[in-house]
LUMBAZA-485555 format. One record per residue: chain; x, y, z of N, C-alpha, C in turn. Coordinates in Angstrom, 1 decimal. Each point is the difference from the previous one (the first is absolute). Example, Ala and Ser with C-alpha at 12.3 -4.5 7.8 and 13.67 -1.06 7.14 Angstrom:
% LUMBAZA-485555
chaine_nc1_nc2_nc3_cac1_cac2_cac3_cc1_cc2_cc3
A_13.2_-5.7_7.8_-0.9_1.2_0.0_0.9_1.2_0.0
A_-0.4_1.1_-0.7_0.9_1.1_0.0_-0.8_1.1_0.8
***
This chain:
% LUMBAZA-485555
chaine_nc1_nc2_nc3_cac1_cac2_cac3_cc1_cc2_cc3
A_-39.7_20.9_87.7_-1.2_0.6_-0.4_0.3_1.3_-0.8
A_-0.7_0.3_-1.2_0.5_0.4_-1.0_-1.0_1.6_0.5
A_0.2_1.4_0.3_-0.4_0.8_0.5_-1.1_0.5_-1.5
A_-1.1_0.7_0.3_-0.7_0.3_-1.0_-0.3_1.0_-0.7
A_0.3_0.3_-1.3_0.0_1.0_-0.3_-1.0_1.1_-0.1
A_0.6_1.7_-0.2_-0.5_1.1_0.6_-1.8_0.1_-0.8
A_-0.8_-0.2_0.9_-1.3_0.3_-1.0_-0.9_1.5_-0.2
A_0.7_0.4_1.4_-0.7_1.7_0.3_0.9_1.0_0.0
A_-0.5_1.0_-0.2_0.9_1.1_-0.2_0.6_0.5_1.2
A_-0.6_-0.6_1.0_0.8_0.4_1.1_1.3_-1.3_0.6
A_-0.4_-0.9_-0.4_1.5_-0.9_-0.1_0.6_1.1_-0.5
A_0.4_0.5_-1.0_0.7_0.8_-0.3_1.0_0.9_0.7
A_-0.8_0.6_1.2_0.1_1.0_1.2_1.5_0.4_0.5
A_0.7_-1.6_0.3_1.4_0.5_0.0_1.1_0.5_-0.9
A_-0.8_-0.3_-0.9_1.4_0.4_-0.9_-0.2_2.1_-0.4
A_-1.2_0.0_-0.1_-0.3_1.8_0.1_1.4_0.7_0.9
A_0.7_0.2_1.0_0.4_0.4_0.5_1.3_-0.1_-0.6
A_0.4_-1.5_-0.6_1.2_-0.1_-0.4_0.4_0.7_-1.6
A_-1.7_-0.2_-0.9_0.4_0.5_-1.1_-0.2_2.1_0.4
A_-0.4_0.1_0.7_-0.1_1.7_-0.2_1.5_0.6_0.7
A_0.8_-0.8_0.8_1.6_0.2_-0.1_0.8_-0.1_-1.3
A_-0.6_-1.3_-0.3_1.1_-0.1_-1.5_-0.9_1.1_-0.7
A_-1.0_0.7_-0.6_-0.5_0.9_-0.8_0.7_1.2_0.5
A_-0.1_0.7_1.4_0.4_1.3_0.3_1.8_-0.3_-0.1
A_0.7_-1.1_0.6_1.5_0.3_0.3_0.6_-0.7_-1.5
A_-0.8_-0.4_-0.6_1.0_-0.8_-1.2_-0.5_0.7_-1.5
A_-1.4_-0.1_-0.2_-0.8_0.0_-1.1_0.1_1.9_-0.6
A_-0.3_0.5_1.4_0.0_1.3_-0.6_1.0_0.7_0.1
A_1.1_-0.1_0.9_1.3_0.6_-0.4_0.7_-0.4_-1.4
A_0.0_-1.4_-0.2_0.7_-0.2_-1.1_-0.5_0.6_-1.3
A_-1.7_-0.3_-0.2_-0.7_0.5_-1.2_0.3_1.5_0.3
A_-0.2_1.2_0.8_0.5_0.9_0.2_1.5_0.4_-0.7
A_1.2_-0.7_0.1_1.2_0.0_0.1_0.4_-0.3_-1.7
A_-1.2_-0.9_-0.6_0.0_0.1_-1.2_-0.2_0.7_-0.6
A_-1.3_0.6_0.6_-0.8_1.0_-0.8_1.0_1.4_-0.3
A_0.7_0.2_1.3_0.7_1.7_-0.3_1.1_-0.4_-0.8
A_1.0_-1.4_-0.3_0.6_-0.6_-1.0_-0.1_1.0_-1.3
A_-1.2_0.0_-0.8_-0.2_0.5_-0.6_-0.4_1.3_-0.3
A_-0.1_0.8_1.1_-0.1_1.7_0.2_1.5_0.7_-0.5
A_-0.6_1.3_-0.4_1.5_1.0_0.2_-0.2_0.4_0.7
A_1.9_0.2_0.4_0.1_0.3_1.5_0.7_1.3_-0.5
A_-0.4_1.1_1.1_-0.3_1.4_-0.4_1.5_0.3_1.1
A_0.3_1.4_-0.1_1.4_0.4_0.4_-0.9_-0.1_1.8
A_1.5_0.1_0.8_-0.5_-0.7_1.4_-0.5_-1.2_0.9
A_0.1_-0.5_-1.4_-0.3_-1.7_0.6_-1.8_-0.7_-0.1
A_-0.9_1.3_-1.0_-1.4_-0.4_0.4_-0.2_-0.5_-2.0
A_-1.2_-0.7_0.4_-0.4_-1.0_-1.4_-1.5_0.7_-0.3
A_0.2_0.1_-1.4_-1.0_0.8_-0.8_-0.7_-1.4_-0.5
A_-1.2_-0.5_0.4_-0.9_-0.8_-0.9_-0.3_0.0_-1.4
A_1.2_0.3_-1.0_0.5_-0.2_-1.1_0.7_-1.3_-0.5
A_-1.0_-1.0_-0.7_0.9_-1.1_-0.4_1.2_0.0_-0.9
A_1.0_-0.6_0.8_0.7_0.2_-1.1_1.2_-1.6_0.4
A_0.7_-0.3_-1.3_0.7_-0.6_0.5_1.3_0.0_0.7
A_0.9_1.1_-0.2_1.1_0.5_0.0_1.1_-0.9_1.3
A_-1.2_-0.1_1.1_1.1_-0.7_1.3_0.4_-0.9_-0.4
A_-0.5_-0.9_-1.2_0.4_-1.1_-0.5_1.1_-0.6_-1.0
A_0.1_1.3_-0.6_0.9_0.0_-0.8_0.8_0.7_0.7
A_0.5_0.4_0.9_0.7_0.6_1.2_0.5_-1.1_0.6
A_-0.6_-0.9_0.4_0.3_-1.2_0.9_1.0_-1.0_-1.4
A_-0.7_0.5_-1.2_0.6_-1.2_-1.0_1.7_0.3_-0.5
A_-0.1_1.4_0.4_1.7_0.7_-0.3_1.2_-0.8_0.2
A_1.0_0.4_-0.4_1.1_-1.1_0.4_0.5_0.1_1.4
A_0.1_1.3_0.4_-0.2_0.1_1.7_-0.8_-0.9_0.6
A_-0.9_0.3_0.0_-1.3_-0.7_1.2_0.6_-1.9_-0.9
A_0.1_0.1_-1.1_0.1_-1.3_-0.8_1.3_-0.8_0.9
A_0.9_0.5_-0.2_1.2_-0.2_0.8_-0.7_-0.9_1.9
A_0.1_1.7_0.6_-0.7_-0.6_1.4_-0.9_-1.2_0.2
A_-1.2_-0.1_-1.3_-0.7_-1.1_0.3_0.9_-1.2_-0.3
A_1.0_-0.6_-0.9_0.7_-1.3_-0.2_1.3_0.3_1.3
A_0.4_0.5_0.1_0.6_0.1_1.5_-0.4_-0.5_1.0
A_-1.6_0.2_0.3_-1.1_-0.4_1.0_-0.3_-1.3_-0.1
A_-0.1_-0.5_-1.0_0.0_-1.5_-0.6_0.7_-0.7_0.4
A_0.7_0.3_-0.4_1.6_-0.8_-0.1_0.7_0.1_1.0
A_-0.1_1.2_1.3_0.0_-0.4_1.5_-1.0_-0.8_0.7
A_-1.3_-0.2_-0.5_-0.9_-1.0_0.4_0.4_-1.2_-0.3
A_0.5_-0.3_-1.0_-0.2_-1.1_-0.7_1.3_-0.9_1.2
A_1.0_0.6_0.0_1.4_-0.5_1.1_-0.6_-0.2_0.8
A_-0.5_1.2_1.2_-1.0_-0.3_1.1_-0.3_-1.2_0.1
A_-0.9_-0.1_-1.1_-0.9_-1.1_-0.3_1.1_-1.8_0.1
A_1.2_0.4_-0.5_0.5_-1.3_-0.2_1.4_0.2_1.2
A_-0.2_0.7_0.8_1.1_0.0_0.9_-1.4_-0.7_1.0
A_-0.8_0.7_0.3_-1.1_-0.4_1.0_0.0_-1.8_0.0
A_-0.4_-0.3_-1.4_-0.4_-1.5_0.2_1.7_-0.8_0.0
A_1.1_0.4_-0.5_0.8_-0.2_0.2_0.5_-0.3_1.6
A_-0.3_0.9_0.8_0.0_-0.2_1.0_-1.0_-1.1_1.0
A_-1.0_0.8_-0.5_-1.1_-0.8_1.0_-0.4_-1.5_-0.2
A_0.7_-0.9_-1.6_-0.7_-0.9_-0.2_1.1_-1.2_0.8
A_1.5_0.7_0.5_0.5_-1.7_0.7_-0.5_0.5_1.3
A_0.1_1.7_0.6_-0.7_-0.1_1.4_-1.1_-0.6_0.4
A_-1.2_0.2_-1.0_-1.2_-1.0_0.1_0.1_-1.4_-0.1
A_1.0_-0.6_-0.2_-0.3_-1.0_-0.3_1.1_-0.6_1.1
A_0.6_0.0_0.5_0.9_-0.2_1.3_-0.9_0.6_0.9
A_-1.3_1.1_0.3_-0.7_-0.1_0.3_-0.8_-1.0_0.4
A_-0.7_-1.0_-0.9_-0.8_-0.9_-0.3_0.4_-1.1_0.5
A_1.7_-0.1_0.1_0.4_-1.1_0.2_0.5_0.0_2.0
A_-0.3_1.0_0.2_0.4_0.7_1.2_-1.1_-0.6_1.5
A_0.2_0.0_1.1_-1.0_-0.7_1.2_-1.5_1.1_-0.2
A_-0.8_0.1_0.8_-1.3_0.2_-0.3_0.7_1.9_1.1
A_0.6_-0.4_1.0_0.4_0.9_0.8_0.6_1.4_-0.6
A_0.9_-0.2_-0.9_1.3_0.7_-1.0_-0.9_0.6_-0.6
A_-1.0_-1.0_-0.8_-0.7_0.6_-1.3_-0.8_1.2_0.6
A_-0.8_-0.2_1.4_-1.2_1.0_0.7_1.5_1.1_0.2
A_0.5_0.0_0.9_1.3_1.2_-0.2_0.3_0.7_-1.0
A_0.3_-0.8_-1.1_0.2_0.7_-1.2_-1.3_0.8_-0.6
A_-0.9_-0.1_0.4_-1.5_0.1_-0.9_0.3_1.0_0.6
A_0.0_0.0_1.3_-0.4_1.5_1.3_0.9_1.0_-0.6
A_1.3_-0.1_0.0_1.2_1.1_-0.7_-0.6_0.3_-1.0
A_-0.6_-0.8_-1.0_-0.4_0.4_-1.4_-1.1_1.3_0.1
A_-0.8_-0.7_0.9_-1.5_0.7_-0.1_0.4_1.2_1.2
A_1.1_0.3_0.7_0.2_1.1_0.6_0.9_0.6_-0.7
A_0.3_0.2_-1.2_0.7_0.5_-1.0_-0.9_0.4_-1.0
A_-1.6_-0.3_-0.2_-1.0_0.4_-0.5_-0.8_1.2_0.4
A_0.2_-0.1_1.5_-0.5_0.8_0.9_0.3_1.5_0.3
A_1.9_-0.1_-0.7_0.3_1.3_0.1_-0.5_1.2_-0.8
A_0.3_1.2_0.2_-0.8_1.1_-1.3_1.4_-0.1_-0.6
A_-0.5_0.2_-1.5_1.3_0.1_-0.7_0.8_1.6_0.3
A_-1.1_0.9_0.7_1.1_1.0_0.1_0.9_-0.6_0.9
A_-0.2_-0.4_0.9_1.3_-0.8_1.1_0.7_-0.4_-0.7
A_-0.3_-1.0_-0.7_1.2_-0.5_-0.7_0.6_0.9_-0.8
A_-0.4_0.2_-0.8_0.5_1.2_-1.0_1.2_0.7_1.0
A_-0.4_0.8_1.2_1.1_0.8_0.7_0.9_-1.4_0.8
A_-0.4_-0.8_0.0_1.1_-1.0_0.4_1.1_0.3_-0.8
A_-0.4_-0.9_-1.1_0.8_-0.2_-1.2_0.6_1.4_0.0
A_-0.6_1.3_0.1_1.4_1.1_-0.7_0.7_0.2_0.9
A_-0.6_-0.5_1.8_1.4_0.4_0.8_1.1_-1.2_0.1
A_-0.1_-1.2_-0.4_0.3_-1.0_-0.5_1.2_0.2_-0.6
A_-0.5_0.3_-1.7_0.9_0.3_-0.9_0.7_1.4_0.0
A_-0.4_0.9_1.3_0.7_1.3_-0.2_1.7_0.0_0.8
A_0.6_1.0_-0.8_1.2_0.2_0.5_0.3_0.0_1.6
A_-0.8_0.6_0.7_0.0_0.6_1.4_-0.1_-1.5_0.5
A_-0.9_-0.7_0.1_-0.4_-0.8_0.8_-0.5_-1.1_-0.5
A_0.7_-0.3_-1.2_-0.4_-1.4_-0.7_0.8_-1.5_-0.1
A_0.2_-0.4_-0.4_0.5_-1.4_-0.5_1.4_0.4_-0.1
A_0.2_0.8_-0.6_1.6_0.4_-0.8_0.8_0.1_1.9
A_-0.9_0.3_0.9_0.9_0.6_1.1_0.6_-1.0_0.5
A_-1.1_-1.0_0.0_0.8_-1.5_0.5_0.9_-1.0_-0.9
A_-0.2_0.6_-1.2_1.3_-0.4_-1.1_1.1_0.6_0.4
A_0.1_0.9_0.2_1.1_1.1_0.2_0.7_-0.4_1.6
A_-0.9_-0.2_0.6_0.4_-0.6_1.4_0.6_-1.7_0.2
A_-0.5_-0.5_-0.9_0.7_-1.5_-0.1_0.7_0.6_-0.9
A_0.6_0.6_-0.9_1.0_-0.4_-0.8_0.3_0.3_-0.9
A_-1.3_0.0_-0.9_-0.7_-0.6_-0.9_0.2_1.1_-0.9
A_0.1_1.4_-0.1_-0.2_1.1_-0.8_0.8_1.0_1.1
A_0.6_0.7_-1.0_0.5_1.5_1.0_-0.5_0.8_0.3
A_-1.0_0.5_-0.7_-0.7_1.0_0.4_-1.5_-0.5_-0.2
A_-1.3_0.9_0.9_-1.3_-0.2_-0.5_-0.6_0.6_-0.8
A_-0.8_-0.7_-0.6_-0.6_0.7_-1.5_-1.2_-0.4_0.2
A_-1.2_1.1_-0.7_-1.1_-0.3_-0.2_-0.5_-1.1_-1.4
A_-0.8_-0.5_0.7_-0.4_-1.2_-1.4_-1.6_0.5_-0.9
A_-0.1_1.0_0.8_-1.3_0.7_-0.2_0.2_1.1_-1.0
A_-0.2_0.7_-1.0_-1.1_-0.9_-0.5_1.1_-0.7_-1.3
A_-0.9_-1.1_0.1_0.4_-1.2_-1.3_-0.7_-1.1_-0.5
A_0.1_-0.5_-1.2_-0.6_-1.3_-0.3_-0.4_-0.7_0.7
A_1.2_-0.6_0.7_0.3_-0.9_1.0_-0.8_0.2_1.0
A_-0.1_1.2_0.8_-1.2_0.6_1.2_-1.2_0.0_-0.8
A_-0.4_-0.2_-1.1_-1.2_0.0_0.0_-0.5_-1.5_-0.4
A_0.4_-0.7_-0.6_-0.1_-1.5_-0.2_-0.4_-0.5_1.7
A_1.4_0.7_1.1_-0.4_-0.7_1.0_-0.8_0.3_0.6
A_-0.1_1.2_-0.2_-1.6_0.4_1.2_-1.1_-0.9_-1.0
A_-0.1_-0.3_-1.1_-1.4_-0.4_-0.5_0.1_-1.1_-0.1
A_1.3_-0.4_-0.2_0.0_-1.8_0.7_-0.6_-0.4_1.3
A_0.4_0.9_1.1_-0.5_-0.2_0.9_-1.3_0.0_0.8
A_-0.8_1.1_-1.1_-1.5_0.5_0.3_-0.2_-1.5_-1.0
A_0.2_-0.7_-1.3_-0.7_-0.9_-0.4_0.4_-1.3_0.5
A_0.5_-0.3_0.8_0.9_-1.4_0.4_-1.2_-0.5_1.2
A_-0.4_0.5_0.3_-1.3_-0.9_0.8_-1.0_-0.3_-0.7
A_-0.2_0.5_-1.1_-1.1_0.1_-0.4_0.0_-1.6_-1.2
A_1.3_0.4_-0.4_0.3_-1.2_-0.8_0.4_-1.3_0.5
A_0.4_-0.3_1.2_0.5_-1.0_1.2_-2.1_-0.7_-0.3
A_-1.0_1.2_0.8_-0.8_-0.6_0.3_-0.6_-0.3_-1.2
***
C-alpha cells in the first residue's frame, strides 16, 4: 500500500521540530561564521563590520598555501590506507559465518562509540616514551632504549586511520 501524500499543512507538523534544529545548530552558526569571514578583525581578537577581503588572501599566502596541500595530501593517504585496509577485511568479512560477522560489527560500532578525546589520549600514551609501545620493544628485544613516536607523521596517519577505519569498513 503505497502511503499518501502530505495534503495539509499540518502533515507537515513533524518535521518543524527537526528543521528549527538544523536552522538554530547548523544554518545560523555557519552563515554567522561566514559572515565575520569577511569583517576586520581589530587588535585583541574583535571584528569591525568592515567588508573586506584580506582573510582571504591571508589564507591564499604560501604559508596557509603550504598547510592546506599538506592537509590534502594527508587526507588523501588516509583516504587510501583506510580502503586499503578495510576492503580485504570486509570482504573476508562477507565471506565470514553470520556469528564472526555480528562480532565484528559490535567491535566496529564500539569503536564508534568512543569520544575521540579518549582516543586521542590513548594514542599519545600509546606512542609516548614513558608508557608506550617502544617499552615493550625495548622489553622483547627489539630496541635499546624507549623513544617517543609522538609527535610524527606516522602518529598522526595512525590516529586518523584509526578514527576513519570503521567508518570505511561500514
Amino acid at each position: 500500500m503505497k502511503p499518501e501524500p502530505p495534503h495539509k499543512l499540518a502533515d507537515y507538523a513533524p518535521l518543524i521540530f527537526p528543521a528549527i534544529m538544523l536552522i538554530v545548530f547548523f544554518v545560523i552558526p555557519f552563515s554567522t561564521m561566514i559572515t565575520v569571514s569577511f569583517f576586520k578583525r581589530q587588535q585583541g581578537g574583535f571584528y569591525s563590520p568592515e567588508f573586506v577581503i584580506d582573510n582571504y588572501a591571508r589564507f591564499l599566502s604560501p604559508f596557509f598555501g603550504g598547510v592546506l596541500g599538506f592537509s590534502l595530501i594527508l587526507a588523501v593517504i588516509v583516504a587510501l590506507v583506510c580502503v586499503a585496509i578495510a576492503f580485504p577485511f570486509t570482504y573476508a568479512l562477507t565471506q565470514s559465518p553470520r556469528r564472526v560477522q555480528v562480532i565484528w560489527l559490535i567491535a566496529l560500532l564500539s569503536i564508534l562509540s568512543l569520544s575521540e578525546v579518549i582516543i586521542g589520549f590513548a594514542w599519545s600514551t600509546l606512542l609516548s616514551r614513558t608508557a608506550g609501545i617502544t617499552n615493550l620493544l625495548v622489553a622483547a628485544g627489539l630496541m635499546s632504549e624507549p623513544q617517543a613516536l609522538l609527535p610524527s607523521f606516522g602518529a598522526v596517519l595512525t590516529g586518523m586511520v584509526y578514527q576513519a577505519l570503521p567508518y570505511t569498513v561500514l
